[in-house]
FIRORO-214326 format. One line per field, with one value per residue (C-alpha): residue number from 0; residue in one letter; x, y, z. Coordinates in steps of 0.1 Angstrom, whole numbers, plus 2048, in hexadecimal, padded with zeros to 3 digits. Layout:
N
n <- (NUM,...) .
res <- (a,...) .
xx <- (X,...) .
yy <- (Y,...) .
zz <- (Z,...) .
***
This chain:
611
n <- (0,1,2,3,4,5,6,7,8,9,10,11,12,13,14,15,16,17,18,19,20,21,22,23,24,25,26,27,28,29,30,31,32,33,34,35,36,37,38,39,40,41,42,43,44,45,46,47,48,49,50,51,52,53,54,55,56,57,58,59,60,61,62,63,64,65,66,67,68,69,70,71,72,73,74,75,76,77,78,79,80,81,82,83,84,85,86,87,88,89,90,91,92,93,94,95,96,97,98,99,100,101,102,103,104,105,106,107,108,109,110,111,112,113,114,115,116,117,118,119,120,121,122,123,124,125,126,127,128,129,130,131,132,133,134,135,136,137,138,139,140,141,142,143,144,145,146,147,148,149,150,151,152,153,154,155,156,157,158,159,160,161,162,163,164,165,166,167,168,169,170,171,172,173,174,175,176,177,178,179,180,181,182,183,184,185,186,187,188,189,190,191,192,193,194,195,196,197,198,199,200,201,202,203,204,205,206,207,208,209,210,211,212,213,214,215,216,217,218,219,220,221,222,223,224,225,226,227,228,229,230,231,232,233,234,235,236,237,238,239,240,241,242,243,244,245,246,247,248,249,250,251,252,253,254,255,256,257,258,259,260,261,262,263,264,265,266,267,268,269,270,271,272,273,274,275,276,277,278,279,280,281,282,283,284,285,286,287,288,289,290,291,292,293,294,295,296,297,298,299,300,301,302,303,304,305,306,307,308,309,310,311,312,313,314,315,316,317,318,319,320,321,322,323,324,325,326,327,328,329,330,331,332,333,334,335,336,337,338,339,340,341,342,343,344,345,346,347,348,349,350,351,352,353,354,355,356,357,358,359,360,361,362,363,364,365,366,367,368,369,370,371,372,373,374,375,376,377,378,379,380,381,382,383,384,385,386,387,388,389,390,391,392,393,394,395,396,397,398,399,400,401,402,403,404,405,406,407,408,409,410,411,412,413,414,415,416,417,418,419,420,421,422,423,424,425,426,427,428,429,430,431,432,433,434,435,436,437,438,439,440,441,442,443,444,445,446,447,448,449,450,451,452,453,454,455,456,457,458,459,460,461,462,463,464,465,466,467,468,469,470,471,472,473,474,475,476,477,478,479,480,481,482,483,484,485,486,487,488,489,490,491,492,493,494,495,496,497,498,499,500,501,502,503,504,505,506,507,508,509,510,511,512,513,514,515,516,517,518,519,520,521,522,523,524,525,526,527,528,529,530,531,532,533,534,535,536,537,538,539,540,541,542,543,544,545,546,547,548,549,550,551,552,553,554,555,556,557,558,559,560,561,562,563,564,565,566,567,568,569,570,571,572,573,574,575,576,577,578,579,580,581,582,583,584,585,586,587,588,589,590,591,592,593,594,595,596,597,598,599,600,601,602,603,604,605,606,607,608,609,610) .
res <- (x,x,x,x,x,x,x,x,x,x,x,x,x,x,x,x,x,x,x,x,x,x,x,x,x,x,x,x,x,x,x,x,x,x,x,x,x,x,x,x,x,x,x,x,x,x,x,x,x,x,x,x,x,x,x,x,x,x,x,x,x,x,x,x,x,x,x,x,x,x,x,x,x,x,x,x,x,x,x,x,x,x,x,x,x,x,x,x,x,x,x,x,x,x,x,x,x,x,x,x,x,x,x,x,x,x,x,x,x,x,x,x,x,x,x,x,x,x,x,x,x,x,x,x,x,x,x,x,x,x,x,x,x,x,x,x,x,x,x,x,x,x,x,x,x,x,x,x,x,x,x,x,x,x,x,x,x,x,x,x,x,x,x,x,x,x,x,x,x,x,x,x,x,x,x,x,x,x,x,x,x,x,x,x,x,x,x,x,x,x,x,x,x,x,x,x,x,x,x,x,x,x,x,x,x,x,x,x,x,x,x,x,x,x,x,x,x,x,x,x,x,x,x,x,x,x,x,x,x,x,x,x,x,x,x,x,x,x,x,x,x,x,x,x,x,x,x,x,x,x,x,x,x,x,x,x,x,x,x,x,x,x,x,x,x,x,x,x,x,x,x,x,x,x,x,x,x,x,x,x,x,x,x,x,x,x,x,x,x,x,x,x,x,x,x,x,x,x,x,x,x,x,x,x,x,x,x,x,x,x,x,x,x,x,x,x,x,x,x,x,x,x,x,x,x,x,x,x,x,x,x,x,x,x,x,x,x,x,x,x,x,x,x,x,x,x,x,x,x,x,x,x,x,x,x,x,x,x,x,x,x,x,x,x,x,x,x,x,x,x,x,x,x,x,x,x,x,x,x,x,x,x,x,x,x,x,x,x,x,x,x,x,x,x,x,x,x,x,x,x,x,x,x,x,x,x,x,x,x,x,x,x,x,x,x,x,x,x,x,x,x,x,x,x,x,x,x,x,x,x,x,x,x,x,x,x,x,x,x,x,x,x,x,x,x,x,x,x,x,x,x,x,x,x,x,x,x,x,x,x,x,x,x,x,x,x,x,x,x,x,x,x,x,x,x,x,x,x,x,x,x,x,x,x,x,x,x,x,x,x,x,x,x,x,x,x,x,x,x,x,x,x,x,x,x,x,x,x,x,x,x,x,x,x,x,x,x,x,x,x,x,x,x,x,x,x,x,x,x,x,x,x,x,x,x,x,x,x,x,x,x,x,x,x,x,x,x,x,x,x,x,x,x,x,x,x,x,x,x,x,x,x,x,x,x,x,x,x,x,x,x,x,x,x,x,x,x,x,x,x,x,x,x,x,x,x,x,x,x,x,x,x,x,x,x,x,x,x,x,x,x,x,x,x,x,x,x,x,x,x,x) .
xx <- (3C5,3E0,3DA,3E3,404,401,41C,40F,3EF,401,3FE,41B,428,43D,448,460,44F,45E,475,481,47C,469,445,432,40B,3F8,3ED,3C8,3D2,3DB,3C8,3A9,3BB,3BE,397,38A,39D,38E,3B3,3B9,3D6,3DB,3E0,3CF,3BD,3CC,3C5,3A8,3B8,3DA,3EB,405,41C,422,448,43A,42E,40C,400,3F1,3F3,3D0,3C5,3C1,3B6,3B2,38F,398,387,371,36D,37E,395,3BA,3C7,3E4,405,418,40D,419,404,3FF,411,3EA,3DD,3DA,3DD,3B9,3A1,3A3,398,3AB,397,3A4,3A1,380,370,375,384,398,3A0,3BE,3C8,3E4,3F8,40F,421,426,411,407,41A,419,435,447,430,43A,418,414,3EC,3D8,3D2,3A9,393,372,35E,36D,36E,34D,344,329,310,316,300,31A,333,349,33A,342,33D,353,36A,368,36C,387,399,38F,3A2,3BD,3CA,3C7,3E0,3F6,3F0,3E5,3D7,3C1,3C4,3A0,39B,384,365,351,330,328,309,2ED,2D9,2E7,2FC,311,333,34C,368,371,387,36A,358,338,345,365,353,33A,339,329,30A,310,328,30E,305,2DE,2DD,2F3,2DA,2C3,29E,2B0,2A3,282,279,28B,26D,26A,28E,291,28C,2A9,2BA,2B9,2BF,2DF,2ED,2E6,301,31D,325,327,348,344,337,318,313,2F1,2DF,2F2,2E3,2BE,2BF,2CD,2BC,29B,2A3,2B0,28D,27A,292,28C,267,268,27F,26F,28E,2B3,2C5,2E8,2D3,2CF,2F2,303,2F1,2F7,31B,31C,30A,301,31F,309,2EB,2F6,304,2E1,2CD,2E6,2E3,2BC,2BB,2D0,2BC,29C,2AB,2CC,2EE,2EF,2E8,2DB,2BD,2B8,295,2A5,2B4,2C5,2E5,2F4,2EF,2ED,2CC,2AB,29F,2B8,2A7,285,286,29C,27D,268,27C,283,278,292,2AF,2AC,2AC,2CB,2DA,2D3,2E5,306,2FD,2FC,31C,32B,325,32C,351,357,34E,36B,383,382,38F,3B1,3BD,3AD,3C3,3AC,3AD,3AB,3A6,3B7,396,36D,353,34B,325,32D,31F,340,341,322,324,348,341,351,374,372,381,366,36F,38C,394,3B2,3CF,3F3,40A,419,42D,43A,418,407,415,3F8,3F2,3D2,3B2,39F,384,388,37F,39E,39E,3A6,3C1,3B3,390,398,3AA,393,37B,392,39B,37C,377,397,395,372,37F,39E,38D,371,38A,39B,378,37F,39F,3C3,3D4,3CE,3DB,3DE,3DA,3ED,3FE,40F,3EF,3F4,416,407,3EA,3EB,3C9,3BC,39E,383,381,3A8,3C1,3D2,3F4,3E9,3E3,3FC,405,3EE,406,3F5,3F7,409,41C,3F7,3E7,402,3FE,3D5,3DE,3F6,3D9,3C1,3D7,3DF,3B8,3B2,3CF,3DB,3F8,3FA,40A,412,40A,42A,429,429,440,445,45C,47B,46E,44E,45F,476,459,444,460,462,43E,440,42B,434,440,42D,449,438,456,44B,45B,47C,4A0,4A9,49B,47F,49B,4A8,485,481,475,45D,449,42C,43B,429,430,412,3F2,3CF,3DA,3F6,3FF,3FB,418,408,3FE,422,435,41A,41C,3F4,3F1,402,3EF,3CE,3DC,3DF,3BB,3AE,3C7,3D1,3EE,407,427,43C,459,44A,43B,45E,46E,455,45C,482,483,46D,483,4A4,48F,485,4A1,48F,48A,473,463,461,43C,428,421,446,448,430,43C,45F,454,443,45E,476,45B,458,47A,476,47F,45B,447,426,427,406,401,3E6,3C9,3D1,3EF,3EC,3D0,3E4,3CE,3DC,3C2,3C7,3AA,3AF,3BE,3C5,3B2,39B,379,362,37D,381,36B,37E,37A,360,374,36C,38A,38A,37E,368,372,36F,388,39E,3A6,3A7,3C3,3E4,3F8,3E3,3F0,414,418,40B,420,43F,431,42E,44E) .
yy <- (F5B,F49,F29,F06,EF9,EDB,EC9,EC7,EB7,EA0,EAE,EAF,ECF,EBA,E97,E81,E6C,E4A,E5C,E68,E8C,EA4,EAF,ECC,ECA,EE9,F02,EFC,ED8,EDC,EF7,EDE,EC0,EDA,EE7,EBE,EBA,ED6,EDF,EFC,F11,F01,EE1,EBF,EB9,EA0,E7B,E6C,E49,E3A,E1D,E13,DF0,DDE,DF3,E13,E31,E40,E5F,E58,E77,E78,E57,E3E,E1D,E09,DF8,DD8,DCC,DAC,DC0,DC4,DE1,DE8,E05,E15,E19,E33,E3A,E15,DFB,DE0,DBE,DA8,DC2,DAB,DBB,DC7,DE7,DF7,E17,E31,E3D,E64,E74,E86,E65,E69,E50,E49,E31,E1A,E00,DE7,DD6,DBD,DD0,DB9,DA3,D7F,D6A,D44,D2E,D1D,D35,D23,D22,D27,D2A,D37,D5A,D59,D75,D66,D72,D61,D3E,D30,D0D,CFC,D03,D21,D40,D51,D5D,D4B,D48,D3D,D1D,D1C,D2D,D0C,CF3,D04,D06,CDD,CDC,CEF,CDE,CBA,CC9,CD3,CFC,D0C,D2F,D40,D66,D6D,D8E,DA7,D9B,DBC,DCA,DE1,DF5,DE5,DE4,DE6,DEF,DD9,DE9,DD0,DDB,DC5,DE7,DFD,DF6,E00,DEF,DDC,DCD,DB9,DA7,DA5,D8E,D8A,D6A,D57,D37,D2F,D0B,D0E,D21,D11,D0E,D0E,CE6,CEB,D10,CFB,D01,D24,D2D,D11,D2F,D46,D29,D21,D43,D47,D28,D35,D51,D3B,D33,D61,D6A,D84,D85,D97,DA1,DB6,D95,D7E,D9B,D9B,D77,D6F,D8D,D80,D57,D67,D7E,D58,D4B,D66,D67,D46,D4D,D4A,D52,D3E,D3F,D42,D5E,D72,D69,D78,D96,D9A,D96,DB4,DCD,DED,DE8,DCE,DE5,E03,DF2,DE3,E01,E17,DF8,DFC,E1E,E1E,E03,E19,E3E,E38,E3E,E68,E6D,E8F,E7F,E6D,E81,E94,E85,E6B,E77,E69,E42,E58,E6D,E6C,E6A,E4D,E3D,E3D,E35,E14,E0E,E13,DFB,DDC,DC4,DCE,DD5,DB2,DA5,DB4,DA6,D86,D88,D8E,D71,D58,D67,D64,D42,D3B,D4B,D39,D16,D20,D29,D08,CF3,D0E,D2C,D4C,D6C,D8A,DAA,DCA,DE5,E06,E1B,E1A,E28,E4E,E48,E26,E19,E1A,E3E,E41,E33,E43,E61,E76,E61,E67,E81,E93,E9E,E89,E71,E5A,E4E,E48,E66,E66,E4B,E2C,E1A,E3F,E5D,E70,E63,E4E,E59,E3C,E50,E3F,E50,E51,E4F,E73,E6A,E84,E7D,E5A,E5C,E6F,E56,E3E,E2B,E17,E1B,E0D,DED,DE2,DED,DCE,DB9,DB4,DB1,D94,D81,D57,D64,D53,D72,D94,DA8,DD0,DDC,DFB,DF9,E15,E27,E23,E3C,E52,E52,E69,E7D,E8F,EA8,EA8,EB3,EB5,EA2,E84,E94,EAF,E9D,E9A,E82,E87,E71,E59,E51,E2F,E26,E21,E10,DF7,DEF,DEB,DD5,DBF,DC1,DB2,D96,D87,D89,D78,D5F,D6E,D78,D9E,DA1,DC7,DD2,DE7,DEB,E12,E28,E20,E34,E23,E23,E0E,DEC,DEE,DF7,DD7,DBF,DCC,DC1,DA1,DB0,D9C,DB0,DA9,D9D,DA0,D8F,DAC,DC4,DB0,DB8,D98,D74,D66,D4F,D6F,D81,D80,D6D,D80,D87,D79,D72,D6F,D77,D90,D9D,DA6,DC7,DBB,DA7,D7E,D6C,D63,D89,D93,D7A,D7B,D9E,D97,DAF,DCD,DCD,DD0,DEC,DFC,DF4,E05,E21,E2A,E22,E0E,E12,E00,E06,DF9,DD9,DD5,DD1,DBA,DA1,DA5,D9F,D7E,D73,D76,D67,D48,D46,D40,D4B,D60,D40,D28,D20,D37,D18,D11,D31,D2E,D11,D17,D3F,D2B,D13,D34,D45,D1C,D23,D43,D42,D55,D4C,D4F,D48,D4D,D41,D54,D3D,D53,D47,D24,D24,D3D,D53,D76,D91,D9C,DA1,DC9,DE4,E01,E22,E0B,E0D,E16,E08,DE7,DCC,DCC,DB3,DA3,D84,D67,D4A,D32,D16,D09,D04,CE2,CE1,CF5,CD9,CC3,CDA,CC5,CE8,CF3,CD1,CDB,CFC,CEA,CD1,CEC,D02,CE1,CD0) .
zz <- (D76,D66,D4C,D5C,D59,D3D,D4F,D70,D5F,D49,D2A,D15,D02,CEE,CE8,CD6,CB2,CAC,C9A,CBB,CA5,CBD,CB8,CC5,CC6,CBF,CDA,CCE,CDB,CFE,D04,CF9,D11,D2E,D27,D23,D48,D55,D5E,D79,D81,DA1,D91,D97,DB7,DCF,DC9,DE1,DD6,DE2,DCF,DE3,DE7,E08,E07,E00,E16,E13,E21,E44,E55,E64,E5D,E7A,E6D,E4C,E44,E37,E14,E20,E44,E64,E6D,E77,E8A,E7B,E91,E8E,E69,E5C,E4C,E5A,E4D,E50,E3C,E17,DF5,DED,DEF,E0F,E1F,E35,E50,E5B,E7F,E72,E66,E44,E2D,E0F,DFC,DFE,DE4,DF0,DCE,DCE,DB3,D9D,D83,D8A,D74,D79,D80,D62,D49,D28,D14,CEA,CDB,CC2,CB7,CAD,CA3,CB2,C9C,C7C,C88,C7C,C84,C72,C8D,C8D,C85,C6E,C85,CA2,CC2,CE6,CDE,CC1,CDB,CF0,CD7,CC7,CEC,CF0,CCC,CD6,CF8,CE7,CD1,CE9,CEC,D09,D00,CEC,CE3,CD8,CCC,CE3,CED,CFB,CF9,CDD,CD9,CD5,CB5,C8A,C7F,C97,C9F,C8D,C9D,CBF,CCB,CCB,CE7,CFB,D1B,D1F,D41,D2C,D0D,CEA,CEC,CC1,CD3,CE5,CD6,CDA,CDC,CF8,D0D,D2A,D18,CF5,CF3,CFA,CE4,CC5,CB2,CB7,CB2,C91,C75,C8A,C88,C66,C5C,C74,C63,C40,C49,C4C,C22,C26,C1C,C36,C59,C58,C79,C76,C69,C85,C9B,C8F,C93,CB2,CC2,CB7,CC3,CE7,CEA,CE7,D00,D18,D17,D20,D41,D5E,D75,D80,DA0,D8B,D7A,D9D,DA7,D8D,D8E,DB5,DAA,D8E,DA2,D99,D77,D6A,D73,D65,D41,D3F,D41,D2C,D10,D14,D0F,CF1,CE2,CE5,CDB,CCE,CD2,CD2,CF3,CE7,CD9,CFF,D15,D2C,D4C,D3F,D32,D55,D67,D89,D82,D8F,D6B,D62,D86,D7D,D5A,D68,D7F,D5D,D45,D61,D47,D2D,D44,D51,D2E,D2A,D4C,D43,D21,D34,D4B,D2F,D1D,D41,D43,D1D,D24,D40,D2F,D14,D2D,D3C,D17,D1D,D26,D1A,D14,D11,D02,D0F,CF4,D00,D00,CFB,CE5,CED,CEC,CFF,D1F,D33,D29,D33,D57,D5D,D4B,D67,D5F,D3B,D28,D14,CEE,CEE,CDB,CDC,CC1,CB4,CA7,C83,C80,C66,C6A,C62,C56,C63,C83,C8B,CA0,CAE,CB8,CE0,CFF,D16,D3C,D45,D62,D7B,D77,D79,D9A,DAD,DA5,DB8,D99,D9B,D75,D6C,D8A,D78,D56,D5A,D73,D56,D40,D55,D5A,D4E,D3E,D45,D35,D2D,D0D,D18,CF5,CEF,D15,D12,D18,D3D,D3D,D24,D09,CE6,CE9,CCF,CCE,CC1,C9A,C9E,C82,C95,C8D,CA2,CC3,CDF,CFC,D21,D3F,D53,D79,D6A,D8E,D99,D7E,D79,DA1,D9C,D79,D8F,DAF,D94,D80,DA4,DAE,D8A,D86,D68,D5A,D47,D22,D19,CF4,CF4,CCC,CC0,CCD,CF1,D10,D12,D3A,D30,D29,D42,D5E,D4C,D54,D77,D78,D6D,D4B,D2A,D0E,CEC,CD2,CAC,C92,C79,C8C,CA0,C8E,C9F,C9E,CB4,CCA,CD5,CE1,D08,D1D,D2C,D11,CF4,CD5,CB7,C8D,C85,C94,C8F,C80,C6E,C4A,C4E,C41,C24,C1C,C1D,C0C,BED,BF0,BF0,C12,BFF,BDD,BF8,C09,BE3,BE1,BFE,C06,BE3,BEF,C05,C1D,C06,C1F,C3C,C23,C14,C35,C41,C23,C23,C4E,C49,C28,C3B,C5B,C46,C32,C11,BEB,BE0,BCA,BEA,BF1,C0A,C20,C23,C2F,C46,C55,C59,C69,C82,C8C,C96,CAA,CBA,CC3,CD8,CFE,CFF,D1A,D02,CE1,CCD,CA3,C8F,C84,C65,C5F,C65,C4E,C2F,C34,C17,C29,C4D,C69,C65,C4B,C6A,C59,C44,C59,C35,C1C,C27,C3C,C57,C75,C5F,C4C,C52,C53,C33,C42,C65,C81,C7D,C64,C75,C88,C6D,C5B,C55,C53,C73,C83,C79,C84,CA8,CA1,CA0,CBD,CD7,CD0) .
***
């Protein structure tokens, strides 16, 4: 028997760096890709899935009618779809009575008319108000939206919200999540809750201790945990059932079921699903079924969590827009890779190559999709995956979008430099991406930072996909940046104004690395001194301000400012390769977020992004 072709499954024998210098992986490493795809010498088994437009062809050789999503049923003539058929989930039916599935896109994304927005860049978690219970919540989220329209802006870009695993220590990082379909109930804000009024006495000491956390000059996420874990148990003994309660749970099915009992079980036995009795190791087992049946109680508890962060989220949608933020992968011992583990690819883990952010590459340690797994499960992973993702929001980030042509996978126990790039089926998952943004009313930006196919911008524009324009990294000034695209100075992962032009952001990265990329630092500061047109003496707030009146002038039709920034904030949210050096995704901003509207150089950087 002969070994499977690596190119017929996608996996690449060799690729170009951002140097454009080619790179070979090691055998060890596609042999291990082939092995984790259970890859055959026949190559990949035909998809059971088409993803077609309303121009394109689809294979309709024995099929005889289409099963319309919603009902009804139209017979096909002479293989041709049928022009009433809408854009949707549909079914082929064959001559033998079988079906498949059929998913009609309208190609490209939704994008509104006369899209010209600018917002606010906020990690949730570090804009405390003074009711707060030491980290930002969905309330905070709300007022700081109310806040934000009055002053003319009409986004916000709030970090990822999703679940992590239950329990301490609580994952800090919002890109490593259990489940990118539900959300992190660390961001519900009690008092906000039906019954909240009338338990005040019993929750008055959670209370008290929640606010205590606010003067921390770090977010303390196990003790927000303990506290608001034990105020929602008082609130849920005292629920005696709600019809909005029963509706949303109808609406989240068996995805809402199946998170809830994987989040159960890991609250009882852990993470290592090793350490799990035996049976329930898969959502689909008769094990798995009865010990559901066993644990109702608990599995509703967590149910109803999602239904008040549900209803929390949509409240702060309504003040303004919401662009989400889809992290490129999930948490290996996750629920999502528990529920889909048949899509995933197991002892894989996803990164970046060497390149100038990293000489040795970075591993995430992120289950990837595997692309043939995930197609013959009819993409259903990757519809709920974005159409989670989409839920309240007005916008949608794609971090890392490049990871729907191609993702760098890395084995297990492997260095990152030794990974290589797996393709994706990206012709379908752009047309399921652009089904979903039109069901949702939102428009899609593309994360398209890294080293990215020339093919992959030019394939996002087609779409109708915003490019993500970071002023750090442009040759050229912001009134030159398309207009398709988000603009913005800096990012979650990147230096703050303030950081660079201190030099504040390098001397940390001395600190915690033991040493920096000077090069990459140096051209950083000399980009924004020729941007600003300043000396090295002129005050960082000057700086600041002026920074922000050339990204004001880009033809961008987003442009988001960093609550960092505004505020002169030296440290950025996250150091990349920093997770024990460094309390990353953990700093709080310098002031509430009732000052924060209060700011005068807040109010001017609006003041510069409205005009």
């Amino acid at each position: 028997m002969s070994p499977p072709d690596p190119s017929a499954w996608g996996v690449l024998e060799s690729y170009a760096d951002h140097r454009g210098v080619v790179r070979r992986p090691p055998a060890e490493t596609v042999a291990r890709i082939l092995a984790a795809m259970g890859a055959r010498d026949e190559g990949p088994p035909r998809a059971p899935v088409q993803v077609i437009t309303r121009d394109e062809p689809f294979r309709s050789e024995t099929a005889v009618a289409i099963e319309v999503e919603g009902g009804g049923r139209e017979s096909l003539r002479g293989g041709l779809l049928p022009p009433e058929v809408p854009f949707g989930y549909h079914h082929l039916v064959h001559a033998d009575d079988s079906t498949s599935r059929l998913i009609l896109s309208p190609g490209v994304c939704f994008l509104p008319a006369r899209l010209s927005v600018w917002g606010w860049a906020l990690q949730l978690y570090s804009a405390r108000s003074r009711e707060s219970w030491g980290i930002g919540d969905l309330h905070d989220l709300a007022g700081l939206g109310r806040w934000a329209h009055s002053v003319g802006a009409g986004a916000i870009l709030v970090n990822p919200l999703g679940a992590v695993a239950p329990g301490t220590p609580q994952q800090a990082s919002p890109y490593f999540p259990s489940s990118r379909c539900f959300l992190n109930p660390i961001y519900l804000r009690i008092e906000d809750l039906p019954g909240a009024g009338e338990a005040s006495d019993e929750l008055t000491r959670f209370a008290e201790r929640g606010h205590g956390l606010n003067s921390g000059s770090l977010i303390d996420r196990d003790a927000v945990y303990a506290d608001k874990m034990g105020a929602l148990e008082v609130l849920w003994s005292r629920f005696d059932g709600a019809s909005g309660f029963e509706h949303y749970r109808a609406a989240r099915g068996t995805l809402l079921r199946d998170f809830a009992t994987h989040t159960a079980i890991v609250e009882r036995y852990g993470s290592d699903r090793s350490a799990w009795p035996a049976g329930l190791a898969r959502p689909d087992s008769l094990q798995t079924d009865q010990w559901r049946r066993a644990h109702e109680e608990r599995i509703g508890w967590h149910e109803w969590l999602q239904w008040h962060l549900d209803e929390q989220l949509g409240a702060a949608s309504r003040e303004t827009g919401l662009i989400h933020d889809l992290p490129v992968g999930v948490d290996p011992a996750g629920a999502d890779a528990w529920m889909w583990q048949d899509a995933f690819a197991d002892g894989i883990g996803v990164g970046a190559p060497p390149d100038e952010l990293s000489a040795a590459g970075q591993g995430w340690g992120l289950a990837p999709f595997d692309p043939w797994k995930l197609q013959a499960a009819g993409y259903e992973p990757f519809i709920q995956t974005v159409r989670g993702a989409l839920r309240h929001g007005a916008g949608l980030r794609v971090d890392h979008v490049m990871g729907l042509f191609r993702l760098y996978w890395i084995p297990d126990g492997m260095p990152s430099s030794a990974g290589t790039y797996v393709r994706y089926p990206a012709r379908d998952l752009l047309n399921i991406l652009a089904l979903e943004s039109h069901r949702a009313g939102a428009y899609i930006i593309g994360e398209d930072l890294g080293t990215v196919e020339a093919e992959v911008r030019q394939e996002m524009g087609d779409r109708n996909m915003l490019s993500y324009r970071v002023m750090w990294f442009e040759e050229a000034a912001p009134s030159s940046y398309p207009e398709l695209s988000l603009a913005t100075v800096t990012n979650h992962d990147l230096p703050t104004i303030a950081g660079v032009w201190t030099g504040a952001d390098v001397e940390e990265q001395q600190q915690v690395l033991g040493s920096s990329n000077m090069d990459g630092a140096n051209a950083i500061r000399e980009r924004l001194q020729k941007l600003v047109s300043c000396p090295d003496d002129t005050p960082v707030e000057e700086v600041i301000e002026r920074a922000y009146a050339l990204l004001a002038d880009a033809p961008s039709m987003v442009k988001i400012a960093t609550l960092e920034d505004a505020l002169t904030v030296r440290r950025r949210p996250n150091i990349p390769a920093t997770t024990t050096q460094r309390p990353n995704w953990s700093l709080p901003l310098p002031v509430s977020a009732e000052e924060i509207e209060l700011d005068p150089q807040v109010n001017r950087i609006a003041q510069l992004l409205s005009r």
